[in-house]
N, C-alpha and C positions, 0 to 999 in steps of 0.2 A: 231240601237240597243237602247232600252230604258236604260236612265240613274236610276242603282237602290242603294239602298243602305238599311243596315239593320241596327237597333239601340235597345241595348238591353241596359234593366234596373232591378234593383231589388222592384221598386216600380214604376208603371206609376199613374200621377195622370189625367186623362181624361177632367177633367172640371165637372165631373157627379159622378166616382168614382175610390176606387183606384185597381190598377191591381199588382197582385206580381209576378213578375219575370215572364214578359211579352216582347217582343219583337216587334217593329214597321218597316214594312217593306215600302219603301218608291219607287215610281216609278213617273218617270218625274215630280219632285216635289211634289206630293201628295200620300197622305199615303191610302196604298194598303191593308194594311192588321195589322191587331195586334193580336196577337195570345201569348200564354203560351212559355215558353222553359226551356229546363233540364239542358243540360251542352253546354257549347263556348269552341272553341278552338281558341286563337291567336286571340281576340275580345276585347273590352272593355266593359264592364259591370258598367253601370255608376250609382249609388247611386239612383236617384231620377229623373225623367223625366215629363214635364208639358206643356203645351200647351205655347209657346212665349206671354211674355208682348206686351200691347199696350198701347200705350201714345197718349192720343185725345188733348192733349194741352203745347205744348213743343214752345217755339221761338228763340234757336238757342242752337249754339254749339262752343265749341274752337273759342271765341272771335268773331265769326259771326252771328251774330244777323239778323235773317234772314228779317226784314223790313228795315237795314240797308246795307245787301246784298243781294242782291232780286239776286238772279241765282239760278244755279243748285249746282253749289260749295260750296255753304251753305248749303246746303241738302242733298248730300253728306258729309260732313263734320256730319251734325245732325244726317244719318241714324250712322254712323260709333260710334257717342255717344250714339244712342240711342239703337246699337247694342251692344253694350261694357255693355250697364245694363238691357238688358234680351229682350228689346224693339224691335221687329222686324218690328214692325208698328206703323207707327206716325201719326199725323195730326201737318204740322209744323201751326204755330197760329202769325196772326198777330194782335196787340194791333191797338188800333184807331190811324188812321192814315191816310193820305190824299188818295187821288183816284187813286192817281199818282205810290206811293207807292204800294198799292193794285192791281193796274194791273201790277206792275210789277214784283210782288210775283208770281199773277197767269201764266205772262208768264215761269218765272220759274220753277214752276211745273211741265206744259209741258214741258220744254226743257231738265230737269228731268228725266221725264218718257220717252223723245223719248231717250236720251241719254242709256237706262235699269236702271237707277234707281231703285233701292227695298225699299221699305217699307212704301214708302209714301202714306198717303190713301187718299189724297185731301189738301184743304186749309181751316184751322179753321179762321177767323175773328172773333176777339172780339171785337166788334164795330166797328164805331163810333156811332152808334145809343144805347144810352146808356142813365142813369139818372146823371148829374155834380156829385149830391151829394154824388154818390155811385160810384166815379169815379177812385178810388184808388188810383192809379200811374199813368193813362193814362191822356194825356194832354187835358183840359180842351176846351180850344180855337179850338179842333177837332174836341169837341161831337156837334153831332148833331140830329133832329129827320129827316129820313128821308123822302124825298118825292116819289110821284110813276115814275117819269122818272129816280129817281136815282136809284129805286131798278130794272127798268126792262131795263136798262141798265149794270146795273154790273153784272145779273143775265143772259145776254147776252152776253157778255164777258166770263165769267168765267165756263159757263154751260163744265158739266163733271170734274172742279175742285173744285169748292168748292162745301164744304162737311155739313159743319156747319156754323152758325152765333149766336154768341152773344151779345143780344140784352137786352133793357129793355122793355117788353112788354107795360108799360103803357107810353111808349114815341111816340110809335109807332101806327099807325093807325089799326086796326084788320083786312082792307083788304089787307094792305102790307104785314101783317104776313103771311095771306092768299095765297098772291102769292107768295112768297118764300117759301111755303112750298110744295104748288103744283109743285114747279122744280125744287121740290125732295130731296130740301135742309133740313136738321136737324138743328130745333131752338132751342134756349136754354138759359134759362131767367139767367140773368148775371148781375151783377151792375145796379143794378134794387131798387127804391125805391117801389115796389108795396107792395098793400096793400092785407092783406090773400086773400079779396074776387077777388080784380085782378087777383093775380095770379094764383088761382082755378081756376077762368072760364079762362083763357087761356090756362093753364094744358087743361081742356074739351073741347077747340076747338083747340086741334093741336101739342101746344110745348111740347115737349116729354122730356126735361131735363132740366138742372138748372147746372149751371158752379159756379165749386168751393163753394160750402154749406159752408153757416156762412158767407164767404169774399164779401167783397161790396155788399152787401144787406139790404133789413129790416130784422131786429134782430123781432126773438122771443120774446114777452114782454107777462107780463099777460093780457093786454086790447087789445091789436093790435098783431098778430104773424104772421106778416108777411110773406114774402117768404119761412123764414126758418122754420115756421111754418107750411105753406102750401104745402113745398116743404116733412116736415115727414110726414104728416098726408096724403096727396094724394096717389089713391089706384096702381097708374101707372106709376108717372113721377118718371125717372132717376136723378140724379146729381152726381156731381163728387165733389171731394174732394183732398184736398192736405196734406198728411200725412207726414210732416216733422216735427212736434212738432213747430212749428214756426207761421204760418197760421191758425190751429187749433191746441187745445190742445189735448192728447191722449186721455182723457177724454171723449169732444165732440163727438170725433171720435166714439168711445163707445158705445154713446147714441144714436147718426143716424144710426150706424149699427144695436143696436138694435131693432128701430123704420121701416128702409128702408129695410135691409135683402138684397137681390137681384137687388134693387134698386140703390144703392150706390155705386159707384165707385169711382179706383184710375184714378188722375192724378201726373204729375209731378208738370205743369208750373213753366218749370224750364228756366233762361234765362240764361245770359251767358254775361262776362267782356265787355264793350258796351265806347269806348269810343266819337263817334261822334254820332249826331239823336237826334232826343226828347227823346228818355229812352237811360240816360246813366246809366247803370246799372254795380252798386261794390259789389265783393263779401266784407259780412263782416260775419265773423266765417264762418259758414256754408249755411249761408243766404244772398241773395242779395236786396240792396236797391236802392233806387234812390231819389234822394232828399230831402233824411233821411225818404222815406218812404219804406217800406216792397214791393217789385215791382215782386219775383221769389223767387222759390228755387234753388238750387243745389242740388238735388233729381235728380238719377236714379230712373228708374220702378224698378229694383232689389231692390233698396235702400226702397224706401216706403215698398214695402210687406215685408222687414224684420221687419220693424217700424213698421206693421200692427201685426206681430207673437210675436216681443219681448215685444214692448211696448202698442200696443192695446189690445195685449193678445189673438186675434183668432187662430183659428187653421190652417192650413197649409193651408187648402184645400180653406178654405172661403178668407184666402187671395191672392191664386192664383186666383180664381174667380175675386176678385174685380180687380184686376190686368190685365185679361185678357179677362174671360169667358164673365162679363159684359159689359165694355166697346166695344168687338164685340157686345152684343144683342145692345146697345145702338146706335150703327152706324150702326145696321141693318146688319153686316157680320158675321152672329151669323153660318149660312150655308156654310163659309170659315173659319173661324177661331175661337179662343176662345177654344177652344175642341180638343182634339186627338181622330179621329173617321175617318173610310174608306170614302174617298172623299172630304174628307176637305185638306187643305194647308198644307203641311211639314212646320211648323214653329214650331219650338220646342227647348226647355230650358234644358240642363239638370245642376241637382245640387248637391249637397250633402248630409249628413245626416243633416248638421244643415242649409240648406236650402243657403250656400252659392253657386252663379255663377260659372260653371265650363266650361257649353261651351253654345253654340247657334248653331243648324243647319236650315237652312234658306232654304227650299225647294230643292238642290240638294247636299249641304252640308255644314261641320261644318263652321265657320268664324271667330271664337275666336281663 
């Protein structure tokens, strides 16, 4: 017998547009059908319903830091945080870090997903191939530029887990980008000193995104404008962004949305209480540091798209989007997720009238 279930709402919002007092009928995890409806008897009728958050750059959860616990238990531990703030899907991310570490992340993954594991959509790497100067919090004595046995060795290892890498394009040779990109991996220019004209023509040969806009990067200036320059004005590349008033200002915020539109997305990079490893990471107020430097937030996905509605001032729909719709087109699972549409994934949010979290159903049902 197929497993079904049926979830009605007095506003769906689809990822495209809104539907009113619509109904989602849901079979073996994927959504069968959305159709109108009149009156429920003995049903729940939930305020508000939207396609589930995704988080492309999260590194850990409840004091496990997932480069400092490389298993499946940290990942579990991350789905459960990052189910708890609307996030049904992650990329857990590791900062620059030894080789050692890195494959012992990817074996994690796997052990993960054979375990049934949900929500994990691969392994983000943020370096080590990266520029010093735009190095943030990451340890210095790690960064490196890579070579070609290193990359067609880790990309041998890890094939089917990683998803992403962040990188600084002009650290790195153009046929390395080259071959990581042909095995299928998503680049994504990141602590990156390039200069606008650099990272145009990488944008046009390849890299599709740009990690966290404004942070470790070249600034916008009026003579040089850099990444963050090239990264508004380019007609195609994605990047993500972290919306906790802390990283950028709501302002900022503002101005790339209204420059990138569909381009822009949320992140969390949110880390989590760290005390052994190279990032020891402290919460302080609402923000985490590491060696008095600014290193994560303590951002849910739920959390940013309120910060997008109250304090950036969009409207509902645009910050579900960046929340979700985009971030699928961006990792290319725009045909599973991001949307409430016949044949895509049950992953779905519902919420209130003032856009608060009220539950999460996760392909066969709710979890909150």
């Amino acid at each position: 017998m197929p497993n079904t279930a049926i979830i009605y709402a007095n506003k769906i919002y689809t990822g495209k547009e809104w539907l009113q007092r619509h109904c989602i009928h849901v079979t073996d995890g994927f959504i069968s059908c959305i159709e109108p409806f009149e009156t429920v008897h003995n049903a729940i009728i939930y305020p508000v319903i939207a396609p589930a958050l995704i988080d492309a750059q999260i590194y850990g959860a409840q004091e496990q830091l997932f480069a400092v616990y490389p298993n499946s238990k940290s990942l579990w531990a991350l789905y459960h945080y990052c189910s708890k703030g609307g996030a049904l899907h992650f990329l857990p991310t590791v900062a620059t870090n030894t080789k050692e570490v890195m494959y012992a992340c990817i074996d994690a993954v796997r052990a993960y997903w054979k375990e049934g594991g949900k929500g994990c959509l691969g392994l983000h790497l943020e370096g080590p191939w990266i520029h010093p100067a735009k190095k943030g919090a990451h340890i210095e004595a790690l960064i490196h530029s890579p070579t070609q046995e290193e990359v067609t060795e880790l990309i041998a290892y890890g094939q089917g887990v990683i998803k992403m890498i962040t990188l600084a394009p002009e650290v790195c040779n153009s046929s390395i980008i080259q071959q990581i990109l042909q095995a299928g991996i998503i680049v994504s220019a990141g602590h990156s000193n390039a200069t606008f004209l650099q990272a145009t023509n990488t944008f046009n040969h390849g890299i599709t995104a740009v990690t966290h806009l404004y942070n470790a990067m070249s600034p916008l200036t009026h003579r040089e404008p850099g990444l963050v320059g090239a990264a508004l004005l380019h007609p195609t590349v994605m990047s993500s962004i972290i919306p906790d008033g802390y990283h950028v200002s709501f302002e900022a915020i503002q101005i790339a949305q209204k420059l990138m539109q569909e381009r822009l997305f949320v992140i969390t990079d949110a880390v989590t209480t760290t005390h052994s490893g190279p990032y020891q990471h402290y919460l302080n107020g609402d923000k985490y540091e590491s060696n008095g430097i600014l290193s994560g937030s303590a951002l849910t996905m739920h959390k940013a798209l309120k910060n997008l509605i109250q304090h950036v001032g969009l409207p509902a729909e645009t910050a579900i989007n960046m929340c979700s719709t985009y971030p699928a087109k961006m990792l290319g699972l725009q045909n599973q997720l991001g949307f409430l549409k016949e044949q895509h994934k049950a992953s779905i949010i519902a919420m209130d009238e003032d856009y608060q979290l009220l539950n999460c159903f996760h392909e066969i049902g709710w979890i909150n």
